[in-house]
N, C-alpha and C positions, 0 to 999 in steps of 0.2 A: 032243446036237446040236440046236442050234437051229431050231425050226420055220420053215422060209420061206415066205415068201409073196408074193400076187401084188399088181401094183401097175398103175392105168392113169390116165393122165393124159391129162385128154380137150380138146385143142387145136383140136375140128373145128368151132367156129365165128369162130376167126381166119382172116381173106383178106386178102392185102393190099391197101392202098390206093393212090390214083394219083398219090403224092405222089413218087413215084421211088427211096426207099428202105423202104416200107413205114411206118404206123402203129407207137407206142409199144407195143401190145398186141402186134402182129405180132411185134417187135423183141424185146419181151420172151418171149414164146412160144419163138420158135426159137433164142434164143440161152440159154436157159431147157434148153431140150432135148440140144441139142448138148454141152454144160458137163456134165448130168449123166450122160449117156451115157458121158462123157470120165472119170467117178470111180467109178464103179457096178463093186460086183465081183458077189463071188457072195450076197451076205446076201440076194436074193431070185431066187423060182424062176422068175416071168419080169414084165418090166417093158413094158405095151404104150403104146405111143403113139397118139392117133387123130387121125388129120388129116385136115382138108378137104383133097378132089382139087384145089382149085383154088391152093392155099399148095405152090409148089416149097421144094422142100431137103427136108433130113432122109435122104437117100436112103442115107449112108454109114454109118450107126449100126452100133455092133458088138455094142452090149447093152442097145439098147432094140427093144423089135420094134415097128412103124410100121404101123400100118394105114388105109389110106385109104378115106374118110366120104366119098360121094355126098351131100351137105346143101347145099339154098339156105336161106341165112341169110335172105332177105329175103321167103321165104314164112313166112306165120304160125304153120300146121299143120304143115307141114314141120319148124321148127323146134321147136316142140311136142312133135312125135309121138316126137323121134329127142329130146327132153330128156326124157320122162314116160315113155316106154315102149322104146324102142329101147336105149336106154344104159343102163337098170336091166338091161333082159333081157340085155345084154351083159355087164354084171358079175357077176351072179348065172349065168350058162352056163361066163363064164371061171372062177368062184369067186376074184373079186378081191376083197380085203381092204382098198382103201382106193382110194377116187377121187382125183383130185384135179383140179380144172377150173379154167380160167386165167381164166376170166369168172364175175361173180356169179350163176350162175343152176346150181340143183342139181335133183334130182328131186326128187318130193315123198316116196317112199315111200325109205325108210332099208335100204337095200341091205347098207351098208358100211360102216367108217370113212369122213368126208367132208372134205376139204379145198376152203377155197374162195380165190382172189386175190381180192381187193374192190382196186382200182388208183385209183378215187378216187367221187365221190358225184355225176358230172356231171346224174344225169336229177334231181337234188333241186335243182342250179342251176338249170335251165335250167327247171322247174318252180315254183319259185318267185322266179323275175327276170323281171318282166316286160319289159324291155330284150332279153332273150334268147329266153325264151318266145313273144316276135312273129316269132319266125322258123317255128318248131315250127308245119308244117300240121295239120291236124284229123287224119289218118293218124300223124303223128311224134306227135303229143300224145297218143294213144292209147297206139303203141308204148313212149313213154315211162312213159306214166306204169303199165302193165304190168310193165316192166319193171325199174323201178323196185321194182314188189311183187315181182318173184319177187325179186330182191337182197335185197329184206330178208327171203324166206324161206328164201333160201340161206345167210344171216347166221347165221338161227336156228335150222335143220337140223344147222350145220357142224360138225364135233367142232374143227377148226381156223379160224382165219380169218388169210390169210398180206395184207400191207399193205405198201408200198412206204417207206414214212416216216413218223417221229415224227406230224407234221401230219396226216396220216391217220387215224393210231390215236387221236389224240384228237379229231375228228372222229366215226368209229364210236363211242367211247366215251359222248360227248355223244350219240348219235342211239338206240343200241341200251343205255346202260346196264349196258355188261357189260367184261371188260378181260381175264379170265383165258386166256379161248381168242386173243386178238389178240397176233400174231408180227407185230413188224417185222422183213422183208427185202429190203435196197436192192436197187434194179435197180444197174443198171450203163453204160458206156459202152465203144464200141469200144478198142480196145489204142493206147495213147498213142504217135502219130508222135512224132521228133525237133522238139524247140521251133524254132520258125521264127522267124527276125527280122521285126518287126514294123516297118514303118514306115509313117506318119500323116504323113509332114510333104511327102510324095513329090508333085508337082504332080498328076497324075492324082486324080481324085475318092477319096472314101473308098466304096468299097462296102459297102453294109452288107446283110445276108442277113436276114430274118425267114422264119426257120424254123417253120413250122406250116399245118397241113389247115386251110382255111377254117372255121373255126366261127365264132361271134361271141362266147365268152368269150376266145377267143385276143389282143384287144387292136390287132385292128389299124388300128381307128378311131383309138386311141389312137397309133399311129406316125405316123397322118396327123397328129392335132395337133402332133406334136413336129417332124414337117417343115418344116411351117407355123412355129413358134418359132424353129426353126433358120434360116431366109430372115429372117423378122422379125428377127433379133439380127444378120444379114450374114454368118451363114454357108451358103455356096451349094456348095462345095465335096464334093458329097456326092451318091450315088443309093443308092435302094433298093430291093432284088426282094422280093418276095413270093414264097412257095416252099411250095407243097403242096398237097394234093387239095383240089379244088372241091364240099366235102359239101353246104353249103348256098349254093344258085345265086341265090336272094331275098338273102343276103348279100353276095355277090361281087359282084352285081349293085349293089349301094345302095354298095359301096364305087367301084366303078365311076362311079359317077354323083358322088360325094364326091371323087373324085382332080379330077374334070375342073371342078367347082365348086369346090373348094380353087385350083384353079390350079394342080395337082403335077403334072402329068403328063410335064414337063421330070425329076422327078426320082422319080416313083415307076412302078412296073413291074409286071409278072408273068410269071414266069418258064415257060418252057412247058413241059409233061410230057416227061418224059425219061424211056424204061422203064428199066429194068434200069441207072441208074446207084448209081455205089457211093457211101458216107459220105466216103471222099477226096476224092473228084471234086467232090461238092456243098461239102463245107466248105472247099475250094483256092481257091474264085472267090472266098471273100468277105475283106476285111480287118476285118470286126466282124460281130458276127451277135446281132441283138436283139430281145429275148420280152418282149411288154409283157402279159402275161395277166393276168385277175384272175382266175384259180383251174386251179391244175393238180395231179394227181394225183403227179407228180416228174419231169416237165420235162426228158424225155431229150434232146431240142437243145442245151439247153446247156452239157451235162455233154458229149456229142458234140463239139460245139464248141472246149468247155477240152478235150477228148481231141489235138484235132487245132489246138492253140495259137494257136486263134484269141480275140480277147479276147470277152468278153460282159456288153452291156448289157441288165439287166432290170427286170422289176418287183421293187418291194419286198414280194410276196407272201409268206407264211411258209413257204411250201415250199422255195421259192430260197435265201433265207436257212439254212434248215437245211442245204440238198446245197452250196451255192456260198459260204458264212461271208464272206471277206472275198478271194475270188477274182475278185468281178465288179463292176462296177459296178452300184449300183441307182438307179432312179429312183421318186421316187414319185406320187402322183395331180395334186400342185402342181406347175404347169410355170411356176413364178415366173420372173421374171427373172433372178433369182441362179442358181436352180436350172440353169437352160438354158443360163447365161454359164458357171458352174462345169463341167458337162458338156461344153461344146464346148474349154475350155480343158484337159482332161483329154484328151479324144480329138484335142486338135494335140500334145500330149507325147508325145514317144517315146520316153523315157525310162520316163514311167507307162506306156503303154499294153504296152511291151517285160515292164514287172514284172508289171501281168495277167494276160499273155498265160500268163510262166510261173508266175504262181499256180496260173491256171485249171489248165493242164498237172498240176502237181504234186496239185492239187486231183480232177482226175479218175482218177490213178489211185489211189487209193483206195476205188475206185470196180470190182468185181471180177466178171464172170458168174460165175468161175469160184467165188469164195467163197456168192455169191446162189443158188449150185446144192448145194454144202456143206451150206448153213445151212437147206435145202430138205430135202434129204437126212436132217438130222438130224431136222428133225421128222416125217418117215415114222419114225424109227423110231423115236420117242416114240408116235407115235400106234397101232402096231400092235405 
């Protein structure tokens, strides 16, 4: 009989954000949980969960046991104390065989087996971009660039390193040098509604949704200039929201100030916190919904998005390109004249915008929690 063992995945420094359906980390987290719960038999003697009190769900689990972590994430010590000394003495009291943590940050002292998610290399952008880096108070530039170290000592700890995408894993590999321990395993998007008829040509404005938490790699200076090209070329026919948490308010603020010095405020927005709405509800309002980022980790809006048959226009980053192939429209850094003329002639077609719509659809679901929980699964039991 095969020896079991025990297993704990430690979730208790996702919260969610006030973006109305939570953070990508969030998102991935608990739908991460829920899925493996949903496959788990008996191959181990018990699987714990930990979660911060402050992150509802989870509460229905039939074969994970859920324990809820008292932790402020935004004390320094606190978070310290419960990564270096609370959560070793946890595994070694549970006699747990293998961690696994959804953020790059592990203990220092080698407990267990270690797994770690590394989801993309934000504090190395935002660390060496000085465009982005002017956001980062003397406090963030600290935190960051800390935490930063412990990511790369959780890299080099991990018996695992689990990574969302191609682009990523070659990213680590470039950064750390190594390839044998890095697993790609996609995230995923909610369960694909019925494809919806699209139409562009409807007198009423076109909505367009940009989906993402305020940061300043998220691109949305860059929506302001395309508004702007969009008037300039005579098309007016158009508004756009802005949709998600307010992280950084030195940002929002200078966007603020750029809407009403552009002269957009006829046509750009911000949409106002909504708790507890669901990913139908936000993706029903819009007729387009466009991510102009110059770096993301896998770009769960969009894939959300094509879930819920809505078309999407984005960057031509290499992340997009790999999850969305020839699903979406891209734009890239040139907002030439052609370029802009070619785009707005694209989104008056109904006919393209209709084939999008169902690329995007058919493009997300291939796109599975349930397989990302599978394929999670399998490597617990390679690793112990």
């Amino acid at each position: 009989m095969k020896e079991q063992k025990n297993i704990c995945i430690d979730i208790s420094n996702v919260i969610p954000g006030k973006g109305g359906a939570g953070g990508g980390i969030t998102t991935y987290a608990i739908n991460f949980v829920e899925n493996l719960d949903l496959i788990l038999e008996n191959e181990y003697s018990t699987v714990f969960c930990l979660k911060n009190t402050k992150l509802d769900g989870l509460t229905n689990l039939k074969n994970i046991k859920v324990i809820n972590i008292s932790l402020n994430n935004n004390d320094f010590f606190s978070r310290m104390f419960w990564l270096q000394v609370r959560l070793p003495l946890f595994c070694v009291y549970r006699k747990i065989d293998l961690l696994h943590r959804v953020i790059p940050e592990m203990p220092r002292i080698k407990v267990c087996k270690y797994i770690v998610t590394v989801h993309d290399f934000m504090f190395d952008l935002y660390l060496l971009n000085p465009h982005l880096k002017k956001y980062l108070k003397v406090k963030n530039k600290f935190k960051f660039y800390f935490l930063r170290h412990l990511s790369k000592s959780a890299i080099g700890i991990s018996d695992f390193v689990i990574v969302p995408a191609k682009a990523i894993k070659k990213e680590l590999k470039q950064k750390f040098n190594i390839s044998e321990k890095i697993i790609v395993i996609q995230e995923a998007s909610k369960k694909s509604n019925p494809i919806k008829k699209v139409n562009n040509k409807q007198k009423s404005p076109l909505k367009i949704g940009v989906i993402a938490g305020f940061y300043p790699h998220k691109g949305h200076f860059k929506v302001l200039d395309l508004a702007k090209r969009f008037l300039e070329s005579g098309f007016s026919e158009f508004q756009i929201y802005f949709r998600g948490s307010k992280v950084f308010k030195d940002y929002v603020y200078d966007l603020e100030m750029k809407i009403i010095e552009m002269q957009l405020e006829e046509y750009v927005h911000f949409e106002p916190f909504k708790d507890k709405i669901s990913l139908a509800e936000i993706y029903s309002e819009y007729k387009l919904v466009l991510l102009l980022s110059e770096y993301e980790g896998f770009g769960l809006p969009v894939l959300e998005a094509q879930a819920h048959s809505v078309p999407v226009v984005c960057s031509d980053i290499p992340i997009f390109k790999e999850n969305l192939k020839d699903s979406a429209i891209y734009i890239d850094n040139d907002f030439s004249e052609e370029n802009i003329s070619n785009l707005i002639e694209k989104l008056h077609d109904e006919e393209f915008m209709e084939n999008i719509a169902s690329r995007g659809n058919l493009n997300a679901k291939q796109f599975s929690w349930k397989k990302m929980a599978m394929d999670t699964l399998d490597l617990y039991n390679r690793s112990i």
